[in-house]
C-alpha positions in Angstrom: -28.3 -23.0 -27.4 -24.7 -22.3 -26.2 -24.7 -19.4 -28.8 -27.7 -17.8 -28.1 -26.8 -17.7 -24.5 -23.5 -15.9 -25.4 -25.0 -13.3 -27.9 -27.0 -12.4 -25.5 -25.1 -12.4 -22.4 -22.9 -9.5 -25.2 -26.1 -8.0 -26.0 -26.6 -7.5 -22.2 -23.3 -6.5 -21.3 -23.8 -3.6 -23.5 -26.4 -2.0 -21.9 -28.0 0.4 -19.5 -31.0 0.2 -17.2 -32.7 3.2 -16.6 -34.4 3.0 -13.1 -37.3 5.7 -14.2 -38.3 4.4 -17.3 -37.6 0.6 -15.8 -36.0 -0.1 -19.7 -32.9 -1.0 -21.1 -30.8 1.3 -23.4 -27.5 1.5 -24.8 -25.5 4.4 -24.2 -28.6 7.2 -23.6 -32.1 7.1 -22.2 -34.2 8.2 -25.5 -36.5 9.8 -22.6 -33.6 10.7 -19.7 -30.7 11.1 -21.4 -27.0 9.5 -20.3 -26.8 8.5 -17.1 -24.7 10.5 -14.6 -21.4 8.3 -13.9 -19.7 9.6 -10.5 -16.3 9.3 -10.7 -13.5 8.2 -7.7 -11.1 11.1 -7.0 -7.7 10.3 -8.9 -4.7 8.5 -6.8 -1.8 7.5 -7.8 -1.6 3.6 -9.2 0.8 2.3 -6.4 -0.7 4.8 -3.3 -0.7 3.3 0.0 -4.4 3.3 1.2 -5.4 4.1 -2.3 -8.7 2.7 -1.6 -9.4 5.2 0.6 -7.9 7.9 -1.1 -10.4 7.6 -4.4 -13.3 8.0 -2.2 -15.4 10.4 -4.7 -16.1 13.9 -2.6 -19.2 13.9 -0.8 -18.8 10.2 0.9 -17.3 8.9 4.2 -16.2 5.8 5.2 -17.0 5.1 8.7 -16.9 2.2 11.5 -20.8 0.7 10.9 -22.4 -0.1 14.1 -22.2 -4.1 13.6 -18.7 -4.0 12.5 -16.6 -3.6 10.2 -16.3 -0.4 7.7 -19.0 1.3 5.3 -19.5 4.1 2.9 -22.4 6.9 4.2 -23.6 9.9 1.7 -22.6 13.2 3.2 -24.3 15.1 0.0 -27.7 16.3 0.0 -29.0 13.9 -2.7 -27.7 11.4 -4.7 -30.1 11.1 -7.5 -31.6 8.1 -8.3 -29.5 6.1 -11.7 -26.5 7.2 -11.1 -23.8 5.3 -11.5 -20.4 4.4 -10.1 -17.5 2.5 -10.4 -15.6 0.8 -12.0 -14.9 -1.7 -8.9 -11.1 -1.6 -9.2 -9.0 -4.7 -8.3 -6.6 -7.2 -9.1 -7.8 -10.0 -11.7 -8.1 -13.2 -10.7 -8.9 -16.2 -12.7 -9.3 -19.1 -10.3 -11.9 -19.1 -8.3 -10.5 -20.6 -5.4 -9.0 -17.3 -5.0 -12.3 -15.5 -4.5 -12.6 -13.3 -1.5 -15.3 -11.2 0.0 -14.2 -8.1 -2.1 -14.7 -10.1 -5.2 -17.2 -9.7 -8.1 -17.2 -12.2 -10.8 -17.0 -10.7 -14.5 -18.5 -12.7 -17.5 -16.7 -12.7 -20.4 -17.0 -14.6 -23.9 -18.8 -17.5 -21.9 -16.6 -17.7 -19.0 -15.4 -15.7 -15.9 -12.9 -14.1 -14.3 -12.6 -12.2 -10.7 -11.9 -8.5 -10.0 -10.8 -9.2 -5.8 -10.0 -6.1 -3.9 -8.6 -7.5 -0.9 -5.3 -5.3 -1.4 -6.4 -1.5 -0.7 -3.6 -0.3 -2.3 -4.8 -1.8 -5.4 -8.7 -1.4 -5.8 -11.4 1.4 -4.5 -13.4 2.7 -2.2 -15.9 0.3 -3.5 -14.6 -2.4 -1.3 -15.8 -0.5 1.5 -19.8 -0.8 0.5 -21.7 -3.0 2.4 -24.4 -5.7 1.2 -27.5 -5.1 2.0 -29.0 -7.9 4.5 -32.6 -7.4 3.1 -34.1 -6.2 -0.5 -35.8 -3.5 1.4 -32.9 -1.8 2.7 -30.8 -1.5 -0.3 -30.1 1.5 -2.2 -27.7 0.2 -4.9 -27.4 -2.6 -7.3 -24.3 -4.2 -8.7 -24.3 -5.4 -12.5 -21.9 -5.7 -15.2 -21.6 -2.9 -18.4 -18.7 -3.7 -21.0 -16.4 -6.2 -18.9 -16.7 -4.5 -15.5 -18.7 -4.2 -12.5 -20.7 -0.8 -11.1 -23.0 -0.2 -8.4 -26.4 1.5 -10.3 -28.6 3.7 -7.4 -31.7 2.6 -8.0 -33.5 4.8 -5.6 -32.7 8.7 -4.2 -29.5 8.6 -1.4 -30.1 11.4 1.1 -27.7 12.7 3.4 -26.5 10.5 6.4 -27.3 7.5 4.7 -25.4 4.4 3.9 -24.6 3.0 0.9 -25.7 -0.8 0.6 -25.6 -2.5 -2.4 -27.9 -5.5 -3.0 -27.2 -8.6 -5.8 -30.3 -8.5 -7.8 -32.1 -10.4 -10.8 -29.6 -8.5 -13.2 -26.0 -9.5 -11.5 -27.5 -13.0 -10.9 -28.5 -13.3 -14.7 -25.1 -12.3 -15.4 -24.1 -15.1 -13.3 -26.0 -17.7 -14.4 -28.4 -17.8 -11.7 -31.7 -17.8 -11.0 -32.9 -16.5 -7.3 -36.1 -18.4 -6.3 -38.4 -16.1 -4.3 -37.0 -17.7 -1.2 -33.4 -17.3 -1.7 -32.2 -16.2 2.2 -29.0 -13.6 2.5 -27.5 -15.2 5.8 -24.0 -15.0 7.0 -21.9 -13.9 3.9 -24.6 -12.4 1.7 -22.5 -11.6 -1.6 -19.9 -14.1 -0.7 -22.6 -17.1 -0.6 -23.9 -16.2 -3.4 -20.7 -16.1 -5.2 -19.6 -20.0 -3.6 -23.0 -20.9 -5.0 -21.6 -19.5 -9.0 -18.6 -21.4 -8.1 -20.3 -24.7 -7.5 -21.9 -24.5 -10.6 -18.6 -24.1 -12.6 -17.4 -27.0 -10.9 -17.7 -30.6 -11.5 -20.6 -32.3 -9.4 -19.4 -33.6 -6.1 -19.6 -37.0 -5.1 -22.1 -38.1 -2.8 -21.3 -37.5 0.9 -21.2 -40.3 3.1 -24.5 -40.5 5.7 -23.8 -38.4 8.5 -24.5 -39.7 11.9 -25.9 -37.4 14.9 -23.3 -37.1 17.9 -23.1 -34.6 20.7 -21.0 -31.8 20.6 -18.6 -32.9 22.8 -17.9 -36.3 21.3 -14.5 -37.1 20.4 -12.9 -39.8 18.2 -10.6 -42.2 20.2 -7.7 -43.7 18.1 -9.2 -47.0 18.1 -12.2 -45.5 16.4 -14.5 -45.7 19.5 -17.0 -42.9 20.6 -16.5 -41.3 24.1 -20.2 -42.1 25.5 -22.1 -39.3 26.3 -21.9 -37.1 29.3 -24.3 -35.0 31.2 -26.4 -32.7 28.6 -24.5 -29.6 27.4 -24.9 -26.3 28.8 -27.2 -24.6 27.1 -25.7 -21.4 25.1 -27.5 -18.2 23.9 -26.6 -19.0 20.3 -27.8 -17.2 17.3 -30.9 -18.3 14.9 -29.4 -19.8 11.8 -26.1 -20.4 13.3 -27.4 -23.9 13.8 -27.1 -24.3 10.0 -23.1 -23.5 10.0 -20.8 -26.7 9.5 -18.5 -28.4 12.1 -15.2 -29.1 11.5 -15.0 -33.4 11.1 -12.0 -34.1 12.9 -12.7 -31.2 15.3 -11.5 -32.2 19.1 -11.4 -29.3 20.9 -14.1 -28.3 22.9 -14.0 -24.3 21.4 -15.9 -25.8 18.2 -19.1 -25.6 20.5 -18.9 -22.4 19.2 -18.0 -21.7 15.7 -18.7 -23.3 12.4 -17.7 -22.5 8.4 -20.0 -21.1 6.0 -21.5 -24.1 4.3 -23.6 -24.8 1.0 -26.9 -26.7 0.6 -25.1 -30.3 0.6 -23.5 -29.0 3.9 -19.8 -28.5 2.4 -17.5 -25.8 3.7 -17.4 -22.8 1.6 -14.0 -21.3 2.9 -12.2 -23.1 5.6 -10.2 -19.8 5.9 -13.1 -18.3 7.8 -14.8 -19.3 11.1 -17.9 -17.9 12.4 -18.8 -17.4 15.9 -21.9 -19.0 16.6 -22.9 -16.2 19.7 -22.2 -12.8 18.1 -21.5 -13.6 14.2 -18.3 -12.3 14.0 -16.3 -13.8 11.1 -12.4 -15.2 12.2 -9.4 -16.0 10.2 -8.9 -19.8 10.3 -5.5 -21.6 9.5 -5.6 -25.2 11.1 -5.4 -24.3 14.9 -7.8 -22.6 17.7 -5.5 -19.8 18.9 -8.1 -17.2 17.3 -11.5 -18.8 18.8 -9.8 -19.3 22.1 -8.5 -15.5 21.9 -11.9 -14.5 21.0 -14.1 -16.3 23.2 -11.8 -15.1 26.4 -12.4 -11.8 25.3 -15.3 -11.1 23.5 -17.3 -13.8 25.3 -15.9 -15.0 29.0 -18.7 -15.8 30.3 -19.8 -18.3 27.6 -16.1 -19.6 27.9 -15.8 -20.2 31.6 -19.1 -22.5 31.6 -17.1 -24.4 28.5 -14.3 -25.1 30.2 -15.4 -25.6 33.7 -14.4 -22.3 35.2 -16.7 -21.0 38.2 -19.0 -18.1 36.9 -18.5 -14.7 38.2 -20.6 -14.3 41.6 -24.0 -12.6 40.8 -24.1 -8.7 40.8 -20.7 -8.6 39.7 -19.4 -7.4 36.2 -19.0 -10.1 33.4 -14.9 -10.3 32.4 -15.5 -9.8 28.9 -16.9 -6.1 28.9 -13.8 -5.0 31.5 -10.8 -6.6 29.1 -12.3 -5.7 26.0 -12.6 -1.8 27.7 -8.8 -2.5 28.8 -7.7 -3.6 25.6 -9.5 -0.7 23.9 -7.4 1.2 26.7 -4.1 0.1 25.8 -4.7 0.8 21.7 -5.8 4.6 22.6 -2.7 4.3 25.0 -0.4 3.7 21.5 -2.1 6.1 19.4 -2.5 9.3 21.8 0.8 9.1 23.4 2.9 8.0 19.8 3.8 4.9 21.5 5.9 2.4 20.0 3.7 -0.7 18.9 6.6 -3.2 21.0 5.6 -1.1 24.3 2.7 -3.8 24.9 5.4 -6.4 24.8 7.8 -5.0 27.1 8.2 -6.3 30.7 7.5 -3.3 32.4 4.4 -2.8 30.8 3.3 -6.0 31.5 4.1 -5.7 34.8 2.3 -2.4 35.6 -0.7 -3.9 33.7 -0.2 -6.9 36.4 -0.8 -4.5 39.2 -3.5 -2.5 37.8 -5.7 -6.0 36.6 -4.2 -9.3 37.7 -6.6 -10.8 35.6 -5.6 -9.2 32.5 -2.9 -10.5 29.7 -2.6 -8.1 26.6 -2.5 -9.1 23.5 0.2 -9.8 21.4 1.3 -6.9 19.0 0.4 -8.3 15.9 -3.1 -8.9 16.9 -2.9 -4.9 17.9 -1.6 -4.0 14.8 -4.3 -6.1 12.2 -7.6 -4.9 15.0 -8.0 -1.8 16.8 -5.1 0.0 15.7 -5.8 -0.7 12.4 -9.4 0.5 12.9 -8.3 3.7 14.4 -5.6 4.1 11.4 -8.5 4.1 9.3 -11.0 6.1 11.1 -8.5 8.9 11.7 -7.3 9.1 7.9 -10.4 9.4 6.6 -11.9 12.1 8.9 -8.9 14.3 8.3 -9.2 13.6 4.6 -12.6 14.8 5.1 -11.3 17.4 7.1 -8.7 18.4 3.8 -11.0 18.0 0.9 -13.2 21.0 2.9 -11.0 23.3 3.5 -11.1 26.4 1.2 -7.0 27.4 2.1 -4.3 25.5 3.2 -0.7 25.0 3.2 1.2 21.9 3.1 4.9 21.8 5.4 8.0 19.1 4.9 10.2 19.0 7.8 13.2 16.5 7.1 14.4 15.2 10.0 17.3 12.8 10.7 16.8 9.4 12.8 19.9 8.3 12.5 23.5 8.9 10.5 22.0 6.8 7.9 17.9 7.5 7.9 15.9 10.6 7.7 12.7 11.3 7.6 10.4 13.4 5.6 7.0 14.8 7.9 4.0 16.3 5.9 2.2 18.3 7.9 -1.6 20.2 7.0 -1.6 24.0 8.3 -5.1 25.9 8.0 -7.4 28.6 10.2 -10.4 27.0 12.0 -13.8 29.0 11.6 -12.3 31.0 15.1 -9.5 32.0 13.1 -7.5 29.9 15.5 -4.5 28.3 13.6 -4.4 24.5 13.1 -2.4 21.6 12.1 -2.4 18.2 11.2 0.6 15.9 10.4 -0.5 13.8 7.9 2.3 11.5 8.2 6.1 10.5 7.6 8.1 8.2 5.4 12.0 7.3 5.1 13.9 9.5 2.2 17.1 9.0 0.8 20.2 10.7 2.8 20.4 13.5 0.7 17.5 14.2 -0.8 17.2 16.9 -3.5 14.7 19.7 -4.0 13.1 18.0 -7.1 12.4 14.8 -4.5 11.0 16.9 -2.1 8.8 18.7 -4.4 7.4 15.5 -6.2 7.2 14.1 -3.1 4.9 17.2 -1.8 2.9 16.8 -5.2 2.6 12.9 -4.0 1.6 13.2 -0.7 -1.3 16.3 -1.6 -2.8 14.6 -4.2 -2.5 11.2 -2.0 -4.5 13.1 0.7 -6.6 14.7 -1.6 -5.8 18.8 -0.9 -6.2 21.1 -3.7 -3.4 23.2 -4.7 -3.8 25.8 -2.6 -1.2 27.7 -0.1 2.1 27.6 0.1 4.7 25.1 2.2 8.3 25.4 3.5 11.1 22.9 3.5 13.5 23.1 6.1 15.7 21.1 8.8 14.5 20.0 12.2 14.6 22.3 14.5 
């Protein structure tokens, strides 16, 4: 039986499905012909932000409305079959090491993951969203010949996003069989891909009976319960957030409102992610409750203060949470408009001047700065002025090296082009350290680099010269 499972999980692997005919084929439709296979715009192998950079022409990659990044159609049509990928990443074969951005690959009866958590190493593929429903997808994944594409199984028109959706074929390919009532919940792909890990691992021991305590219940040392206290505020939490799993040896009180992604036997999934039980939001996890206190205070104050005891906000007046998350917002377009250094939030006179403006206000620290919102707005701004690049029928590239110091310089690309009012324009794309003395054939590869990085045509012409 083994056997016949293999040769035909090669058989499979082999071929095409053809979304008109509904029939498989290998290589072309006898009644369509090949399939159209869209392919990502080259980028060099090592890139930074390569993922972005392959982005085929015609697509964007925006903020979506619920969070996080996505992939919209700009294009009039994208016809219903085609195909595209490869999905680009970094093999991994433990799967323990499975992320979010992974996609299992079968091969010769057993499997091995392509993760694209590292954008400088995978596509913009990593950027397409699962579907939450059946009905709103508009791409399927599945495997042909040992790697994983997204198939568009209906017509894409303009302004609409690209959600792929795990169907009957990827599950197959898995192993798997989805009943009619298989749920997407929080994690879509990713639970799916914790359940094909469960069955490639040895059967679990059976958990010990689990008995019902409050919330707030805490084990003493001696091993005694704390009794019961008044009833528990009641919390506008999300439906099916009551299904997430509690941390065992969880003491602190923020656990009212988070839990990990758990499996039918109610085991954790990945204890590297939390998830907020009032808005959804997935949180890095690792062993303390710095992130759900940081999150609750800002994303959620009011929910906090009636956690911890603190009096509520007198009636009328604004909730705290709308007011620092606008200041905090604020201080990141602060950074990025003025060219701010990132340490400026840090400083003491900052703080200070902060102090007077809201006394109820502490910034953030840097690092959480550098990994949200200005992170986000990195992203956002690099991929509207690659937008901005790939349209633009003339242009001409500029290097200005500059020195920073007797031993650094500095090598500024900047974009140069006529607006539709023929008023002149430019963008800089960016700067990087160069050696001190950099030759012409550096600067010129380095030009090449940084225009095929940021996807202009060869078009134009550019000028290297000294600051100033």
């Amino acid at each position: 039986m083994q056997v016949s499972e293999d040769a035909c999980a090669q058989l499979e692997d082999e071929l095409l499905f053809c979304e008109d005919c509904r029939l498989y084929f290998r290589d072309t439709c006898p009644q369509h012909g090949v399939p159209t296979f869209i392919a990502d715009s080259p980028v060099p192998a090592r890139a930074p932000s390569r993922a972005l950079l392959s982005l085929p022409q015609g697509l964007l990659v925006k903020e979506r409305p619920q969070g996080g990044l996505g992939v919209w159609s700009a294009l009039p049509a994208l016809p219903r079959g085609c195909i595209f990928g490869p999905y680009q990443g970094e093999v991994v074969l433990e799967h323990g090491e499975c992320t979010l951005f992974s996609w299992a690959v079968r091969e010769n009866g057993s499997y091995f993951y392509i993760d694209a958590s590292d954008d400088s190493k995978s596509s913009w593929m990593r950027y397409v969203a699962c579907a939450s429903t059946e009905e709103e997808h508009n791409l399927t994944v599945f495997q042909y010949r040992g790697r994983i594409y997204y198939r568009a199984c209906q017509a894409i028109g303009a302004g609409a996003e690209l959600l792929v959706w795990i169907g009957e074929e990827y599950a197959r390919t898995l192993g798997l069989q989805l009943g009619a009532h298989f749920k997407y919940e929080f994690g879509e792909k990713e639970l799916l891909l914790k359940m094909f890990q469960d069955l490639q691992a040895k059967p679990p021991e059976p958990a010990p009976t689990a008995t019902p305590y409050l919330c707030g219940d805490l084990a003493s040392p001696g091993g005694h319960l704390r009794k019961a206290g008044p009833p528990a505020p009641a919390f506008p939490l999300l439906e099916g957030t009551q299904n997430l799993v509690g941390l065992g040896r969880a003491q602190s009180r923020y656990w009212t409102f988070f839990g990990f992604q758990g499996d039918a036997y109610g085991r954790i999934l990945d204890k590297t992610k939390i998830i907020c039980k009032l808005c959804g939001v997935r949180l890095s996890y690792s062993g303390n409750t710095t992130n759900l206190r940081q999150h609750l205070i800002y994303k959620h104050r009011q929910e906090y203060n009636q956690l911890v005891g603190a009096p509520d906000p007198p009636k009328g007046a604004l909730p705290p949470a709308a007011p620092l998350a606008r200041t905090t917002r604020a201080v990141a377009d602060f950074l990025v408009w003025d060219l701010m250094p990132l340490e400026v939030v840090e400083g003491e006179g900052f703080g200070q001047m902060l102090n007077a403006l809201d006394p109820g206000y502490k910034p953030p620290a840097a690092a959480f700065l550098a990994h949200t919102l200005l992170r986000e707005r990195h992203l956002q701004g690099q991929a509207k002025v690659m937008a901005l690049a790939r349209g633009l029928p003339h242009c001409a590239l500029s290097l200005d090296l500059w020195p920073h110091s007797p031993s650094l310089s500095y090598l500024t690309l900047t974009l140069h082009y006529v607006d539709d009012t023929f008023e002149a324009c430019a963008r800089v794309l960016g700067s990087r350290p160069v050696p001190e003395e950099p030759t012409p054939e550096s600067l010129a590869e380095a030009l090449g680099w940084a225009a095929e990085e940021w996807g202009v045509r060869e078009s134009g012409t550019y000028a290297v010269g000294p600051h100033g």
